[in-house]
C-alpha positions as CSV (number, residue, x, y, z in Angstrom):
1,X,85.6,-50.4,-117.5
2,X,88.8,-48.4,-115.9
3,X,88.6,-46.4,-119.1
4,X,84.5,-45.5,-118.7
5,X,84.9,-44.9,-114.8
6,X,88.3,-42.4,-116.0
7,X,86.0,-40.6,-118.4
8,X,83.4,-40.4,-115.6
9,X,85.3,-38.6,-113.2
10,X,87.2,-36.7,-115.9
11,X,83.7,-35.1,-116.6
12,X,82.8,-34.5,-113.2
13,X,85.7,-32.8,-113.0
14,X,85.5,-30.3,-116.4
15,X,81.9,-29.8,-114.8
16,X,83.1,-28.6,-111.7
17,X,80.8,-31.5,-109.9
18,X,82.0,-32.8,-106.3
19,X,83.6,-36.2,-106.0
20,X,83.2,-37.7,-103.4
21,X,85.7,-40.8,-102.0
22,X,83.9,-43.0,-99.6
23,X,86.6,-44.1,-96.8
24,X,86.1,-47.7,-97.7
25,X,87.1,-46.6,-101.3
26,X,90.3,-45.5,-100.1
27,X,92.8,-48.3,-99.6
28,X,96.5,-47.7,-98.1
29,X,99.7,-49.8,-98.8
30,X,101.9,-50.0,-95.4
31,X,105.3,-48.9,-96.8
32,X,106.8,-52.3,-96.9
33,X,104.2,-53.0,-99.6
34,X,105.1,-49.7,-101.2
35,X,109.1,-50.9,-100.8
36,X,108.2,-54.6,-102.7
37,X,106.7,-52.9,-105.4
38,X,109.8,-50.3,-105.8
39,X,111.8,-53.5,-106.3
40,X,109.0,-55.3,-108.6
41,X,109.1,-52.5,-110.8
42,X,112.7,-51.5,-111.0
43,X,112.9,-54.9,-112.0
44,X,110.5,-55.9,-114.1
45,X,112.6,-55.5,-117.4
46,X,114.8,-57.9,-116.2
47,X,113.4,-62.0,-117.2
48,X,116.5,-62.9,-114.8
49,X,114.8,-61.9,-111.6
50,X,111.9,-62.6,-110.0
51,X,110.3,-60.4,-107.1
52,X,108.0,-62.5,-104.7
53,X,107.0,-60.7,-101.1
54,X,105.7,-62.7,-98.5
55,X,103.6,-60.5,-96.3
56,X,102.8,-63.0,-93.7
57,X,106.9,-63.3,-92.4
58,X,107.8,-60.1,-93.9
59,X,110.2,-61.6,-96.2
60,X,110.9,-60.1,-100.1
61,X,112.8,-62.9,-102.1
62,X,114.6,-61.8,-105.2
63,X,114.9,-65.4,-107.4
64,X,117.8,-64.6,-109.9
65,X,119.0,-66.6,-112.7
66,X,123.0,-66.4,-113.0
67,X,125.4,-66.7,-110.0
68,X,127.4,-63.0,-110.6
69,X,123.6,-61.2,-110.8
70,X,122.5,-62.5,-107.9
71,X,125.5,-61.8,-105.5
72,X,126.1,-58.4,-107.1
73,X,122.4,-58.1,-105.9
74,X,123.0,-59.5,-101.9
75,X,125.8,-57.2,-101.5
76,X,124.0,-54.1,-103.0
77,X,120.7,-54.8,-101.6
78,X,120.0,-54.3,-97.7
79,X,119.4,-57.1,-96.0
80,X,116.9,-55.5,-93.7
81,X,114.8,-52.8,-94.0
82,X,112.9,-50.9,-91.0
83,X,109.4,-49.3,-91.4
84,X,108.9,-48.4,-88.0
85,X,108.5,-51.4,-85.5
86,X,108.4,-53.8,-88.6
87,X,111.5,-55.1,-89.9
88,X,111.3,-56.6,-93.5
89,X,114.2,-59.3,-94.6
90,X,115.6,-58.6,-98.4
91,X,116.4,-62.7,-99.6
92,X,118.8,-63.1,-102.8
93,X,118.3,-66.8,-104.0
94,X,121.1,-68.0,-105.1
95,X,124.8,-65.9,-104.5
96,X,128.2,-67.4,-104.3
97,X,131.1,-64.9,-105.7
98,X,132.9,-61.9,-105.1
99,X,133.1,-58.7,-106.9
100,X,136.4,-56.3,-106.4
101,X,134.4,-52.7,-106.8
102,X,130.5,-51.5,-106.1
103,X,130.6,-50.4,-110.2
104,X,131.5,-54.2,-111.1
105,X,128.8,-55.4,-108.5
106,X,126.4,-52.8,-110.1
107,X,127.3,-53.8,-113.4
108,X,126.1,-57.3,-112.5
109,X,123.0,-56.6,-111.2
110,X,121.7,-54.9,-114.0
111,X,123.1,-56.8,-116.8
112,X,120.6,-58.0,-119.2
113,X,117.9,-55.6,-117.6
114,X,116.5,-53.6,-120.4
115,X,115.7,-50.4,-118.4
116,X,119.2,-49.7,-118.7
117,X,120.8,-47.9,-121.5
118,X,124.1,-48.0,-121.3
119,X,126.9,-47.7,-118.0
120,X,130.1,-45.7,-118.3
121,X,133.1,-44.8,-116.1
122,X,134.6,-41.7,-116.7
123,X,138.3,-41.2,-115.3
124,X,139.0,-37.1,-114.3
125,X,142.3,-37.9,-113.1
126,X,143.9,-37.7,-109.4
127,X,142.1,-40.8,-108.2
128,X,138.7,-39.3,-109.1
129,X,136.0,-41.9,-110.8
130,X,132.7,-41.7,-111.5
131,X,130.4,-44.5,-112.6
132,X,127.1,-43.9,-114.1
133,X,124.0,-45.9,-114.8
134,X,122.0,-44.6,-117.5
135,X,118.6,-45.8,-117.8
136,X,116.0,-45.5,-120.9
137,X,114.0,-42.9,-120.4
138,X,110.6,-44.4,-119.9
139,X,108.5,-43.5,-117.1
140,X,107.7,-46.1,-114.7
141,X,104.0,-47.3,-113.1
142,X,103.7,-49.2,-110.2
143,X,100.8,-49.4,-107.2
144,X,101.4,-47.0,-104.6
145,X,98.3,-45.7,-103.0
146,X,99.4,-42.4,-104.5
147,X,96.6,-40.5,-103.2
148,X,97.5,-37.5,-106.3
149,X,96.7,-40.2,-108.7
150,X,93.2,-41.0,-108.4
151,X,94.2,-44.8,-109.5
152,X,96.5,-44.7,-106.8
153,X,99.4,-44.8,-109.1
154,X,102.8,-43.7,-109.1
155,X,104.6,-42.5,-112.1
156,X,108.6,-42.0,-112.2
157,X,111.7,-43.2,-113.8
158,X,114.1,-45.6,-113.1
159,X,116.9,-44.0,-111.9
160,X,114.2,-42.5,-109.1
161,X,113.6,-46.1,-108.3
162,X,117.1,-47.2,-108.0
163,X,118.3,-44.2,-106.0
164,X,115.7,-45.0,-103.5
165,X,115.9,-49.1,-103.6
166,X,120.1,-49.0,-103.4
167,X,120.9,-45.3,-101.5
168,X,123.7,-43.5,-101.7
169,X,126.2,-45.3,-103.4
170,X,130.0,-44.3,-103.3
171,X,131.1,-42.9,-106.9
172,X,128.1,-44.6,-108.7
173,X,125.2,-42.2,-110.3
174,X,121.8,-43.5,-111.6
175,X,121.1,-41.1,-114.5
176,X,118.5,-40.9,-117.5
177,X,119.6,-41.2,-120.9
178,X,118.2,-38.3,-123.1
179,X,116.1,-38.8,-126.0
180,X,117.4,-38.3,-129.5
181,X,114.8,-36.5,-132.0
């Protein structure tokens, strides 16, 4: 069915025939929903976590399998977000230990996950370290409402997703591996 509607408009459009989008067709995410489903799909590699929002008390639970993940993942992750007047709550279930550096905590969190390729820390002297995490390079669906993708789609990679789910983070680069031929 997606497939025949697809071919539909794909005509329509080598025809040069108007499409036209009732408003009722059109149906908007708020960004909190947009938010959730960054973290779904950055995770959804990983069979350690699970990504569960609960719209109703604007609460996104992370359920993680293995004490070091899901600490590594309550000290990276904010604990609130803003979106405006609405506030939503980031929940790790369960966390109980201590990491000594924000590479070691990252390490943690996304061991296991098979987005990533590899991680490396390279040492340039005088105090100077940088940390990457490299992820496969596969692009990345997930809901959006992305009103340039006419099945409301958004296409990226992972290290997009993880730069906007975890910020800034001091010394540590999300990076895509490249692809060998």
């Amino acid at each position: 069915m997606c497939f025949k509607k697809w071919r539909q408009r794909k005509n329509m459009v080598e025809t040069n025939d108007v499409v036209k989008i009732d408003a009722q067709d059109v149906k908007m995410s708020s960004p909190w929903v947009v938010y959730f489903r960054k973290l779904e799909a950055l995770f959804q590699e990983d069979e350690a976590i699970q990504v569960v929002f609960d719209e109703d008390s604007y609460v996104i639970k992370l359920y993680v399998d293995g004490e070091a993940k899901s600490e590594a993942l309550r000290q990276l992750l904010p604990n609130s977000v803003s979106f405006g007047n609405i506030t939503v709550n980031v929940d790790v279930i369960p966390a109980n230990s201590l990491y000594e550096s924000r590479m070691s905590l990252i390490k943690a969190a996304f061991e296991g996950n098979k987005a990533i390729s590899y991680s490396t820390t390279v040492d340039v002297g005088s105090s100077n370290v940088f940390n990457y995490i490299v992820f496969e390079p596969k692009v990345v669906q997930y809901y959006n409402d992305d009103l340039g993708d006419i099945n409301g789609l958004c296409s990226t990679l992972y290290q997009n997703l993880a730069k906007d789910i975890f910020g800034e983070q001091d010394g540590v680069y999300f990076c895509t591996d490249i692809i060998n031929s």
